[in-house]
C-alpha positions in Angstrom: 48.0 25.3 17.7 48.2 28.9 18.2 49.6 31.1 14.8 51.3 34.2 17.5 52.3 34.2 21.1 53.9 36.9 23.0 56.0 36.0 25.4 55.5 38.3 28.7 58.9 38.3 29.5 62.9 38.5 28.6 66.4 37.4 28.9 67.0 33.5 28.5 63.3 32.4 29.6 61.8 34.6 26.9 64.4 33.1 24.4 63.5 29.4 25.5 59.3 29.9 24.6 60.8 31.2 21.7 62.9 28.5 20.4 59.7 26.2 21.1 57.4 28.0 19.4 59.7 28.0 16.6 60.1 24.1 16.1 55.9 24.6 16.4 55.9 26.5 13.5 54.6 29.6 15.7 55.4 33.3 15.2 56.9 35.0 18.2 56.0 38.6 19.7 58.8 40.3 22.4 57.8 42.9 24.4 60.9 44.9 26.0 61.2 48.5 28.7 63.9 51.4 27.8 66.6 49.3 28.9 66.3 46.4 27.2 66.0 47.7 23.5 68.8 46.0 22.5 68.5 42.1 24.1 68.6 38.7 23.0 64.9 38.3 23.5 64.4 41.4 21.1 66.5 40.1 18.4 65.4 36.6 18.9 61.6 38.0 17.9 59.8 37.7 14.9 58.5 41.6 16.3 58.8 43.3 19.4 56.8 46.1 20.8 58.2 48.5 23.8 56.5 48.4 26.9 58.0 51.2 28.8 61.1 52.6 30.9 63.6 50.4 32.6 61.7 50.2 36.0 59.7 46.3 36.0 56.9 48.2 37.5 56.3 50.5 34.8 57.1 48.1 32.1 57.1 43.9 32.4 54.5 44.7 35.3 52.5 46.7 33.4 49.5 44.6 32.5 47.6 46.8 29.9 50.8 47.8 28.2 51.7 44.0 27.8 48.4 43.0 26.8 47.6 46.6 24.4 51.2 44.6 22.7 49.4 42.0 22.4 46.6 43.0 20.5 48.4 45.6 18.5 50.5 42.5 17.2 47.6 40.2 16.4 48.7 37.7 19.2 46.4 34.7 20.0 48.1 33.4 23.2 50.6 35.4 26.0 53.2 33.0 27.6 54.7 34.6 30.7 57.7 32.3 31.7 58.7 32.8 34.5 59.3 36.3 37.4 57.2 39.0 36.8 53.7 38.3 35.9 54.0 34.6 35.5 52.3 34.0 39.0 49.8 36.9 38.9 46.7 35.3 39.0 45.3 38.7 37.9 47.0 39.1 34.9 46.0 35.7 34.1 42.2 36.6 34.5 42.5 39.4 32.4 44.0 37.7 29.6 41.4 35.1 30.1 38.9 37.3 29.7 40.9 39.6 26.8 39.0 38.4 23.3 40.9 35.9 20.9 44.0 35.7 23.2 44.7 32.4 25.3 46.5 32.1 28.8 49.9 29.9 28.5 49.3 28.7 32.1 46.9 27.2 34.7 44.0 28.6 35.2 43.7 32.0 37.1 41.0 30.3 40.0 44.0 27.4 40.3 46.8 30.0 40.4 44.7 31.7 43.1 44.1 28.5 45.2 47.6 27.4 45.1 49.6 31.2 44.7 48.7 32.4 48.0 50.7 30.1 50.3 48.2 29.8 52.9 45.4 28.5 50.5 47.8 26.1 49.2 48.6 24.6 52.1 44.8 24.1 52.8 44.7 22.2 49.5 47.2 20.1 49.9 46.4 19.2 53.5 42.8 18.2 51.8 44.7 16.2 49.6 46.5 14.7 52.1 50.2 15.5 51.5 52.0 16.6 54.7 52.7 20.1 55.2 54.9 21.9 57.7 53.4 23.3 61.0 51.9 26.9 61.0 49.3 29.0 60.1 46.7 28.0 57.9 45.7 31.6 57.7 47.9 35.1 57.0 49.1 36.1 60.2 47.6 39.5 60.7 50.3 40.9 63.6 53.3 39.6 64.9 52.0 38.1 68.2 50.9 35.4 65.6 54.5 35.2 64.7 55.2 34.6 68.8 52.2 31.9 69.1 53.7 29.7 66.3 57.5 29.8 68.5 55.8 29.5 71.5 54.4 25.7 70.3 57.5 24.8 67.9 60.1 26.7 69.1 62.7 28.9 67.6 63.0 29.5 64.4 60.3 29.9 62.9 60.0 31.1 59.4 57.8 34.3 58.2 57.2 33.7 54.9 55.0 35.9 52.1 52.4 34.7 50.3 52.8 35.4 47.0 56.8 35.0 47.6 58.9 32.9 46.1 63.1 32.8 45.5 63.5 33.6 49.1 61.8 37.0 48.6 59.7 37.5 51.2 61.4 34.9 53.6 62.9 36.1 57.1 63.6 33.7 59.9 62.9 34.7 63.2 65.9 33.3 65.3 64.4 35.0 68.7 61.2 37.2 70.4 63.1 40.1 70.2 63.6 39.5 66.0 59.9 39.3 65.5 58.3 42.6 64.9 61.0 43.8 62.7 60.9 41.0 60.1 57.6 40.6 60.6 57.5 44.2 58.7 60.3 43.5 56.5 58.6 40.4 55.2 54.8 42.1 54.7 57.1 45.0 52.9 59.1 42.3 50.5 55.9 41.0 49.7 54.2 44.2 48.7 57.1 45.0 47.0 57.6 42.4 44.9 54.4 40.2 45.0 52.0 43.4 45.7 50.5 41.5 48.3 51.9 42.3 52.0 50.3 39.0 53.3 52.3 36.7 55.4 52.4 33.3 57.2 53.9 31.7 59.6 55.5 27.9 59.9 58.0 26.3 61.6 61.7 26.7 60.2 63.1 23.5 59.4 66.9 23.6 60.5 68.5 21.5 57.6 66.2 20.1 54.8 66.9 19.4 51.4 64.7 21.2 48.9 63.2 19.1 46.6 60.7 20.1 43.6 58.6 17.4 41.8 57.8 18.8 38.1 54.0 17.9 37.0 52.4 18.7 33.6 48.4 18.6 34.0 46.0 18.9 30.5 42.4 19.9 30.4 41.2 16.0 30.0 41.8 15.0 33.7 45.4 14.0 33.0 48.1 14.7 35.4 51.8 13.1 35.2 54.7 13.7 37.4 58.3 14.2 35.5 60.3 13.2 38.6 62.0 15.4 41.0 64.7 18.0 41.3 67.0 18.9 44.0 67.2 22.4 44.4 69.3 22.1 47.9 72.2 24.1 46.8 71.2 28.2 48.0 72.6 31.3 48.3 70.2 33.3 50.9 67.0 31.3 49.6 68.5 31.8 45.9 69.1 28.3 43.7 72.5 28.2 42.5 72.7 24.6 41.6 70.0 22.2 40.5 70.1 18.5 39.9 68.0 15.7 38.4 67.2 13.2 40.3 68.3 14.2 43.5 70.6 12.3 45.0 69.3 12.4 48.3 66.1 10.2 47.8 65.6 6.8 48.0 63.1 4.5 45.6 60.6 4.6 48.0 60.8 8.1 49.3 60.6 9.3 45.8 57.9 7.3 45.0 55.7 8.8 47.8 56.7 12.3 47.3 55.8 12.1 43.4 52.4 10.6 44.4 51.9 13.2 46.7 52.5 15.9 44.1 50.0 14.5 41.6 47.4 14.4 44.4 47.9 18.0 45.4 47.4 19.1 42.2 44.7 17.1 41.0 43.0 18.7 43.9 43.4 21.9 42.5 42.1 21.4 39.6 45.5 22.4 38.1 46.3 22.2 34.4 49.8 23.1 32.6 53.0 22.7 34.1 53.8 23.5 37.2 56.3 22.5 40.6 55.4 21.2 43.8 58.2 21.8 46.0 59.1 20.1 49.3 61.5 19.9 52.2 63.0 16.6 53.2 64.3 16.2 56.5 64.9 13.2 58.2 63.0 10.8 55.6 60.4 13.0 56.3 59.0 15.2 53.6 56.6 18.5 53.8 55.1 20.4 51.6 56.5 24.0 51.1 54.6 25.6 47.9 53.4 25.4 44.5 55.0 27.3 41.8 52.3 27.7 38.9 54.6 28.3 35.9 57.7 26.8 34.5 60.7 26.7 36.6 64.4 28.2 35.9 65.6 24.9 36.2 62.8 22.9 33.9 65.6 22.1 31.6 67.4 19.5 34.1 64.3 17.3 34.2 64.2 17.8 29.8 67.5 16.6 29.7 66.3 13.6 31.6 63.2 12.7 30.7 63.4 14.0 26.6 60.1 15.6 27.2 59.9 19.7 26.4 58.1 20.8 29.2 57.4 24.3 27.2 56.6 22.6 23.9 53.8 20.9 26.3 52.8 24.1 27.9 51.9 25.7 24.7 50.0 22.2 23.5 48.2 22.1 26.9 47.0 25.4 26.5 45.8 25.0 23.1 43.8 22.2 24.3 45.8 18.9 23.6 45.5 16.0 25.7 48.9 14.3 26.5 49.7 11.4 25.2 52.4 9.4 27.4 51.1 7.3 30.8 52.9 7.6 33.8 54.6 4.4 33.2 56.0 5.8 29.8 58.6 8.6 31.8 61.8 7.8 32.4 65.1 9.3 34.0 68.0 8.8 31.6 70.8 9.6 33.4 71.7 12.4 35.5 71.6 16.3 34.8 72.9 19.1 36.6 72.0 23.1 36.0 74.6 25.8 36.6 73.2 29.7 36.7 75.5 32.3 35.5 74.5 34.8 37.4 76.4 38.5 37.2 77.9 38.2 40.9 80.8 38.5 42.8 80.9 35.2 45.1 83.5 37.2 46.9 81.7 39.9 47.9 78.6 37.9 49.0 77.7 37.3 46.1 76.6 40.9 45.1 75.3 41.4 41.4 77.9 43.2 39.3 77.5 45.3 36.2 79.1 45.4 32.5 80.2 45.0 29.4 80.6 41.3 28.3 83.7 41.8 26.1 84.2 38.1 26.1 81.4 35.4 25.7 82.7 32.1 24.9 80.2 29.7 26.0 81.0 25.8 26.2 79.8 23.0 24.4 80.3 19.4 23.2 78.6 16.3 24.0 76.3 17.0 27.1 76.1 20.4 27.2 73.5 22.7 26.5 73.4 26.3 27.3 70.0 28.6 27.8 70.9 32.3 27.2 70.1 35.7 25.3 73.3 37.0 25.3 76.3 37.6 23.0 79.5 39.0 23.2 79.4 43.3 23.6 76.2 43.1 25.3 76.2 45.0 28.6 74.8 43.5 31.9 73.1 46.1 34.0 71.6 46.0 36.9 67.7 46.7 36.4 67.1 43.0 36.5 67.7 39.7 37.3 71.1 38.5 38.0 71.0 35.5 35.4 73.4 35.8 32.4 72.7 32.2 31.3 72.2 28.9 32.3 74.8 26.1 31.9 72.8 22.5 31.7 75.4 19.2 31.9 73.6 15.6 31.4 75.7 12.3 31.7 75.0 8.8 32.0 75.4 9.2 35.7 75.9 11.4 38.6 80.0 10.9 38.3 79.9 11.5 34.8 77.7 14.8 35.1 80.1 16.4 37.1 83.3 15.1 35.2 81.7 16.5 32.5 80.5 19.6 34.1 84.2 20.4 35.2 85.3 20.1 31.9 82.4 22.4 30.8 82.6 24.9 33.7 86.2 25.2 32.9 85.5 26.0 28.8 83.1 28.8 29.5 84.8 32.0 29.3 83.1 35.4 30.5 85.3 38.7 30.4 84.4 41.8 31.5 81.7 40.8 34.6 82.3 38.7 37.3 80.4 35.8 37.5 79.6 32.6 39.6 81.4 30.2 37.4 84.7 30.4 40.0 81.7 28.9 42.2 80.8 26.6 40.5 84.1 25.0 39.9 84.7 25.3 43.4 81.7 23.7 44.1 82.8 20.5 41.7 85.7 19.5 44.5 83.2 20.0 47.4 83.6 16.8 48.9 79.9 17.3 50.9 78.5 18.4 47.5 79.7 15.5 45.6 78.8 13.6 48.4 74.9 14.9 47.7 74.8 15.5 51.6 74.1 19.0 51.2 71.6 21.3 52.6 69.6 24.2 51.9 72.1 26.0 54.7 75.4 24.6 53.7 76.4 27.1 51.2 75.6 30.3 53.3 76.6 28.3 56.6 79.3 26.4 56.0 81.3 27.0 52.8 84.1 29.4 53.9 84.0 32.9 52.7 88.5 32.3 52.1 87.5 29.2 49.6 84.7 31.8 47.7 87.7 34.7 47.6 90.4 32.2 46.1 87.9 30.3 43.8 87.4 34.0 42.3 91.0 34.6 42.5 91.7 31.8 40.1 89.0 31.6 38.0 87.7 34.8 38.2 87.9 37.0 34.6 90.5 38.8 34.1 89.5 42.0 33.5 85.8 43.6 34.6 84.7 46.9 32.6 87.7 47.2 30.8 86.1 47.6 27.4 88.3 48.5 24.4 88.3 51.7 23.1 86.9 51.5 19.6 87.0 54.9 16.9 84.6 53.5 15.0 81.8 50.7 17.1 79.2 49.2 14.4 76.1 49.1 16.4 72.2 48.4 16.1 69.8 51.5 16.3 66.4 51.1 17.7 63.5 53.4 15.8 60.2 53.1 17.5 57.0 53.9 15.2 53.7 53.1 17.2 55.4 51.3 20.4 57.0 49.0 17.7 60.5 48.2 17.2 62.4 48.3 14.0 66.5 48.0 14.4 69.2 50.4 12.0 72.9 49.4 12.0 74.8 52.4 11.7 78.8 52.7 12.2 79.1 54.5 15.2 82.1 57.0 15.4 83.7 58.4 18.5 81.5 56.9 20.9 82.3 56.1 24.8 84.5 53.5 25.6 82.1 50.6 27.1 83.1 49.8 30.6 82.0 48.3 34.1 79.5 51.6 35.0 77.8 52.7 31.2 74.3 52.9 31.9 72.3 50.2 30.1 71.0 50.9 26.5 68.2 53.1 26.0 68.2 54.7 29.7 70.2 58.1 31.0 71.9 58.1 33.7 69.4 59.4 36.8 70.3 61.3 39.8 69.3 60.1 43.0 67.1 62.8 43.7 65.9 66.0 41.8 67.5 68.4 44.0 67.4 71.3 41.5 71.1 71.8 41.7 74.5 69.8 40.1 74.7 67.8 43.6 72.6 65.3 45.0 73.8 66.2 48.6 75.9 68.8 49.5 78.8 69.4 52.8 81.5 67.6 54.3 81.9 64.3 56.1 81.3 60.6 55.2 78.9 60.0 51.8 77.1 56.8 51.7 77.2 55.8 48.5 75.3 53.0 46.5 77.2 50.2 45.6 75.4 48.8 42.5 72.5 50.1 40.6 69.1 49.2 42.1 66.0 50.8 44.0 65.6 51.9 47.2 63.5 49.8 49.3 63.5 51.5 52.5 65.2 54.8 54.1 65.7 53.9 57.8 67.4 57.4 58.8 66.6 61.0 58.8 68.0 64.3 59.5 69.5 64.5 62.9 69.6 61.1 63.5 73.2 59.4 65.3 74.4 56.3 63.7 77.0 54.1 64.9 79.4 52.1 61.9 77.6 49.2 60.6 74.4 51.0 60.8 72.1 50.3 58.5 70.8 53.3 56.7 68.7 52.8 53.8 67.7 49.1 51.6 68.9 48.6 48.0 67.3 45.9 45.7 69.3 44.9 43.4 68.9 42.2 40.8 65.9 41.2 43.1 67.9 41.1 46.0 68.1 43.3 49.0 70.6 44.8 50.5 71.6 46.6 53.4 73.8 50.1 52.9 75.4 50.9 56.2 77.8 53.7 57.3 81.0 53.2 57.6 81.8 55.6 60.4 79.4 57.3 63.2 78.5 60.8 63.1 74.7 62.5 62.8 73.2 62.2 59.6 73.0 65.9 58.3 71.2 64.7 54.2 69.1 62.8 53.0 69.1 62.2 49.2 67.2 59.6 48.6 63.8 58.2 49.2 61.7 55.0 49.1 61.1 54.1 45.4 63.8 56.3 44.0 66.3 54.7 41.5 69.7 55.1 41.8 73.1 54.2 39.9 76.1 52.7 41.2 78.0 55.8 42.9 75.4 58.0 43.5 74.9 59.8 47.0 72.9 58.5 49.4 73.4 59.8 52.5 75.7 62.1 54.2 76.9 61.3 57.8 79.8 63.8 59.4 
């Protein structure tokens, strides 16, 4: 077993490798950018070494600064959990390849194979497991996009390869939709993925989204842990994931867990790792691998009693496993909640700050994932995730008995959050019913139900820290990249509220314009709603815009977002451009 691992990551995922390497009797190495000097995964460390500013790209992106942590800590393996470079088959190489240090993962020519959607799809049709209709190649224009409708029909779905999450995902509803999100989804993908390839397939128009869990070792064995259902999104995001699905019977399960094993046995895949699938009319497809753990690994733990990241870090250090197919079981039933920092009345838009109350649940059942504790502030550089709420019952009655009772313990000040959701979500007579979709929540759950679940269960107050003379709080002093923590009383500092700017980052303009204001004259100011970066600018100078146009892309939390004017007029500034960060309130555009 290794003696040091880093874990590439942070928040709740980083905390979670942690824990495991702990009960292993491993040390534990955090890395952490600007902004995150003060988080759970930092504390949680046995050492932590910064990385860089707040920006992913220039930090939990950065390969040499995460490996250069690595070797100035003495670290024998990197785990990369999951988001950011967990699927970079690059990284992985380079770590491969990096003296002394092991890869936590499958191996980078098996990442490759089955990372790229396209080549995955050629594996698993060689495998023979059933994959939806499309391109077997990246499309390279959008008339590609037009020959797939043109034998399926509309929609069709332009997805990117290296995506995941729903990031890089458009659906083409008509011809004259095609060329634009043909462009939006090779941008998403460089974005995010840094690879702007895309493929095409056809959209399925109400599937359930099942993922079969697999763990692979470097002796030829490969077991399946059973499946998840995963059906529960909020524009391609999981919300809500159960084990066992409830939507499968004995037989269909059976053949879809068989097909998993095949695919990656083809692969040559080791570690853990998700085959996901779409079910539609007792007819499954595959949709894509995801080489790493998942967010929502722990409801098949709860069920099966097997740690899935205890077994990553044993696969990778060379272990065969020891249980036969046979020897896995589903105890029960186990449901997983995300606490994500959004407003599910606002369309579910990320929110910012401080948590002044953090009471999570408990009791028989109920485990919680997190890296949080009450005062910590939420910002908005990152994911949306606050924690993760796991329930596990004797049954699927049970679970949500019990999650109810759970949902309605866990108290959250000072954000909002998608617990009001969730509750809602518990008297959903399709969702207790399991008939639900992968379109019912942004199709058919009325907006009215999301704005009085909030309105009841919603916190009660959101950035309304107390003002404190004296605030005891933990200093970070760097020496060499490395991270030592002072506690210091703090006197006459800021009252915390919704809009402070996350520890260990100032506050940025929206552009160096050389003067006090971003943007300067009179008429309407587009502003930005929530700290993020700009995507895309789709005005300039002199250009008319009608309300509802949309003038610029924010991502946010890893989601996009369109900022649109609110009135007409001719856009007479400018004051942002693509890649610029930018805080909630700042100036964006000026339209008179």
């Amino acid at each position: 077993m290794f003696e040091k691992v880093l874990v590439a990551n942070r928040g709740e995922i980083a905390v979670r490798v942690m824990r495991a390497c702990e009960e292993l009797g491993v040390d534990t190495v955090a890395v952490y950018s600007d902004a995150d000097r003060d988080a759970g995964h930092v504390r949680y460390a046995d050492e932590a070494y910064n990385v860089g500013p707040a920006t992913a790209s220039e930090s939990y992106l950065d390969q040499e600064a995460i490996l250069e942590a690595a070797r100035s800590a003495g670290a024998d393996a990197i785990h990369p959990g999951y988001g950011f470079l967990a699927e970079n088959a690059e990284f992985a190489a380079r770590v491969e390849g990096a003296d002394g240090i092991t890869w936590v993962g499958p191996p980078s020519e098996a990442m490759k194979r089955l990372g790229e959607k396209t080549r995955a799809r050629q594996v698993m049709q060689d495998a023979d497991v059933p994959v939806v209709p499309g391109t077997t190649e990246p499309a390279e224009s959008a008339d590609e996009v037009r020959d797939v409708a043109e034998e399926y029909g509309y929609p069709v779905a332009i997805k990117a390869e290296g995506g995941g999450g729903g990031r890089g995902l458009k659906v083409v509803q008509s011809e004259d939709e095609v060329d634009e999100q043909f462009e939006t989804a090779k941008r998403e993908g460089e974005a995010y993925f840094d690879n702007p390839s895309v493929y095409v397939e056809k959209f399925l128009e109400a599937p359930k989204h099942i993922e079969v869990q697999v763990l692979a070792d470097e002796h030829g064995t490969v077991r399946h842990l059973g499946e998840r259902d995963c059906s529960l999104q909020r524009r391609h995001q999981k919300v809500i994931e159960e084990a066992p699905s409830p939507a499968l019977d004995d037989d269909l399960r059976e053949e879809i867990g068989d097909a998993a094993r095949r695919g990656v046995a083809e692969a040559g895949y080791t570690n853990a790792g998700t085959v996901e699938f779409l079910v539609e009319d007792g007819e499954f497809y595959f949709m894509e691998v995801n080489t790493r753990i998942q967010v929502e690994h722990c409801a098949t733990e709860e069920v099966t009693g097997i740690d899935l990241v205890k077994w990553q870090l044993r696969v990778a250090a060379g272990e065969e496993i020891d249980f036969a197919q046979a020897d896995v079981e589903i105890d029960g039933h186990a449901i997983e909640y995300r606490i994500n920092a959004e407003n599910a009345a606002a369309d579910f838009a990320p929110t910012t700050g401080t948590l002044s109350t953090y009471d999570p649940a408990g009791g028989i059942g109920v485990r919680i994932d997190d890296a949080v504790r009450e005062g910590d502030e939420i910002g908005g550089d990152y994911d949306s995730m606050i924690a993760k709420l796991i329930v596990h019952a004797g049954n699927r009655e049970e679970c949500l008995a019990r999650s109810a009772r759970a949902l309605a313990e866990f108290e959250i000040e000072g954000v909002h959050t998608i617990i009001p959701f969730h509750r809602l979500m518990i008297d959903d007579e399709t969702f207790r019913a399991g008939k639900h979709t992968t379109k019912y929540l942004d199709e058919e759950v009325d907006d009215e139900r999301l704005a009085k679940a909030v309105e009841r269960w919603g916190p009660e107050s959101i950035g309304d820290g107390d003002d404190e003379e004296i605030v005891e709080r933990e200093f970070t002093v760097e020496v060499n990249g490395k991270r030592f923590d002072v506690n210091l009383a703090e006197r006459g500092s800021s009252p915390i509220g919704g809009n402070s700017t996350p520890s260990g980052s100032a506050p940025r303009p929206a552009r160096d314009s050389g003067d006090d204001s971003a943007i300067d004259g009179e008429g309407e100011t587009v502003t930005a709603e929530m700290q993020g970066t700009i995507l895309s600018v789709g005005v300039e100078e002199g250009d008319e815009v009608a309300p509802g146009d949309v003038v610029c892309v924010l991502e946010a939390m890893k989601m996009e977002n369109d900022v649109v004017a609110d009135r007409g007029g001719t856009v007479i500034d400018v004051a942002v451009a693509e890649g610029d960060s930018v805080d909630m309130g700042d100036a964006l555009v000026l339209v008179e």
